[in-house]
C-alpha positions in Angstrom: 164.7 -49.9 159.1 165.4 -49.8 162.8 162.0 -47.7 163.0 159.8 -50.3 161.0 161.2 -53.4 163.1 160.8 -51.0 166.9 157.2 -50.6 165.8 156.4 -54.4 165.2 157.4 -55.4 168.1 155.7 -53.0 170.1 152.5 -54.3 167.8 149.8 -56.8 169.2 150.3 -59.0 166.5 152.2 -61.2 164.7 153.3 -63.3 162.0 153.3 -67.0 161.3 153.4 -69.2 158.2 150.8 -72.6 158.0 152.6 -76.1 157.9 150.7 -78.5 156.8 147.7 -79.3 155.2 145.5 -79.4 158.3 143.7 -76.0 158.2 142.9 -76.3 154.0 141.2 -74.9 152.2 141.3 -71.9 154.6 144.7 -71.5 155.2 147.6 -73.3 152.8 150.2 -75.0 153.5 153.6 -72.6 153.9 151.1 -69.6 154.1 151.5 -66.0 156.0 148.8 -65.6 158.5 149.0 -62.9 161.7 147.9 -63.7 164.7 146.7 -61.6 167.5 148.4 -62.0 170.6 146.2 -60.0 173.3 142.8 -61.1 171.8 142.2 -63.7 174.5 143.4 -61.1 177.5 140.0 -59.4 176.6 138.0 -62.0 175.3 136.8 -66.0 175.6 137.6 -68.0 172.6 134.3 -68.9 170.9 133.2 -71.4 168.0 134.7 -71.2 164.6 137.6 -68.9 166.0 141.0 -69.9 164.7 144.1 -69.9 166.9 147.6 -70.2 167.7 148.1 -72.4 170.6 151.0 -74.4 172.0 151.2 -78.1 172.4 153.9 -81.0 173.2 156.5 -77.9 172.7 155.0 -77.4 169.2 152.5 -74.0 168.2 149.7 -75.4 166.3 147.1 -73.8 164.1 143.0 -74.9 164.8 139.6 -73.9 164.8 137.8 -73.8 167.7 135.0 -76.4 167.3 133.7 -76.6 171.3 134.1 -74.5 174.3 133.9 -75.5 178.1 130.7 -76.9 178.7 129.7 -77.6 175.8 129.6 -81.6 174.1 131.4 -83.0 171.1 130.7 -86.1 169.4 133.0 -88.2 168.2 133.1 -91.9 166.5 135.5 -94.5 167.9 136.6 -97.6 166.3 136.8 -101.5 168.1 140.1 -101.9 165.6 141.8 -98.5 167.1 143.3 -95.3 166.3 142.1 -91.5 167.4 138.4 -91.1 167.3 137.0 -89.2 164.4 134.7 -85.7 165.0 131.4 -85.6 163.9 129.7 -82.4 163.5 126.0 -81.1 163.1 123.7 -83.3 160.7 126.5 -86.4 160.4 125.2 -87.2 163.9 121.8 -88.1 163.6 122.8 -90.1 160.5 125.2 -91.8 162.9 123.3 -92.5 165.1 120.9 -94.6 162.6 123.9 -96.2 161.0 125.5 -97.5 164.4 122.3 -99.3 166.1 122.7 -101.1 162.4 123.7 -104.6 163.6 126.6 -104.7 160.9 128.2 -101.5 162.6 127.0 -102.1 166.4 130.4 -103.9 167.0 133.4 -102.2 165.1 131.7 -98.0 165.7 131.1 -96.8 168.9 129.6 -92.7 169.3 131.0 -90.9 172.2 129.6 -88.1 173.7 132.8 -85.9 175.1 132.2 -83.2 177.8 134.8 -80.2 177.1 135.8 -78.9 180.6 135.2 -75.4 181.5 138.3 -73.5 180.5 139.1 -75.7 177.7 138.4 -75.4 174.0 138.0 -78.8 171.8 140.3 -78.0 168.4 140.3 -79.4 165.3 142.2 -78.6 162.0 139.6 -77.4 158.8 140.8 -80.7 157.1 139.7 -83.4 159.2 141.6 -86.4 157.5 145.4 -85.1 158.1 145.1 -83.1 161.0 146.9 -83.9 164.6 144.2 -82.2 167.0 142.1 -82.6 170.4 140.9 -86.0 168.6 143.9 -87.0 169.0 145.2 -84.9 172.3 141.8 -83.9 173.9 140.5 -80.7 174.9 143.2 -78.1 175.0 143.4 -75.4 178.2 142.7 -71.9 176.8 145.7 -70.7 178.6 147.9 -72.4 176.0 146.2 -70.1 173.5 148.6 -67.7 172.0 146.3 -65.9 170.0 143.2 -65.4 167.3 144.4 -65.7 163.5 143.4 -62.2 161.9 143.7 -63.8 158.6 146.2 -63.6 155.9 148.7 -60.1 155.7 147.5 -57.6 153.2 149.9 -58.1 149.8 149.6 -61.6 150.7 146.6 -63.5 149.5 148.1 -66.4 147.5 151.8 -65.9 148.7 153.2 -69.2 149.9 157.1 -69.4 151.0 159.1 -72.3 149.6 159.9 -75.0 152.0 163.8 -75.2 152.8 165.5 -78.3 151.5 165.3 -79.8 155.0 161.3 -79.9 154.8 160.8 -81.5 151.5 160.8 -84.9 153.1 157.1 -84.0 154.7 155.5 -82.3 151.3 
């Protein structure tokens, strides 16, 4: 036993469980995933990775959607809240849509720059995710690491939530 747990720490990985909804249907809520923690030391995070990061003093889970220098679009309303992404083919259509008088005054496209050395991230499942709509564009150095995917023996296992996080299910 000793053995076994010497050798995973000494291992570039590591394990983490999903909470929340935000990365579905990839990765479930309560779900094992490993992460690897020296990925980034020898390579740049690119499009459609997904990662570990750190944010607010929480670790979040995202796909990488943009990369310094490149541009994300994103819809903002007149009434408020965070600004929505729009990806590939939904921006032309938008584009249409807002010069429609109706929509002119209450949507506005954005055009966002992502800095070089930051990554724009946004959970799989747009509608309940907290991500860099809401927080921006997040510095690559508060990457922890790439998700590998989910531990062998583990394809379907979810943990049950303690009694303290039924409140958020």
């Amino acid at each position: 036993m000793v053995l076994a747990l010497g050798l995973t720490w000494h291992q570039p990985w590591r394990p983490g469980v999903v909470v929340g909804h935000s990365m579905a249907p990839a990765l479930a809520d309560l779900q094992p995933y490993l992460f690897d923690l020296h990925y980034y030391a020898r390579h740049r995070p690119q499009r459609g990775d997904v990662v570990v990061f750190d944010h607010a003093g929480e670790t979040l889970i995202k796909r990488v959607v943009a990369v310094g220098g490149e541009r994300v679009t994103l819809v903002e309303y007149a009434a408020g809240g965070p600004p929505l992404l729009v990806e590939g083919w939904d921006v032309v259509r938008l584009r249409r849509l807002v010069r429609n008088p109706v929509f002119k005054q209450s949507v506005r496209l954005r055009e966002a720059p992502v800095p070089p050395g930051y990554c724009f991230l946004a959970g799989d499942n747009r509608s309940s995710s907290y991500d860099s709509c809401d927080f921006g564009p997040v510095a690559e150095s508060a990457i922890r690491g790439k998700v590998l995917g989910v531990p062998p023996l583990c394809d379907g296992l979810r943990f049950a939530a303690s009694p303290a996080d039924t409140s958020r299910l």
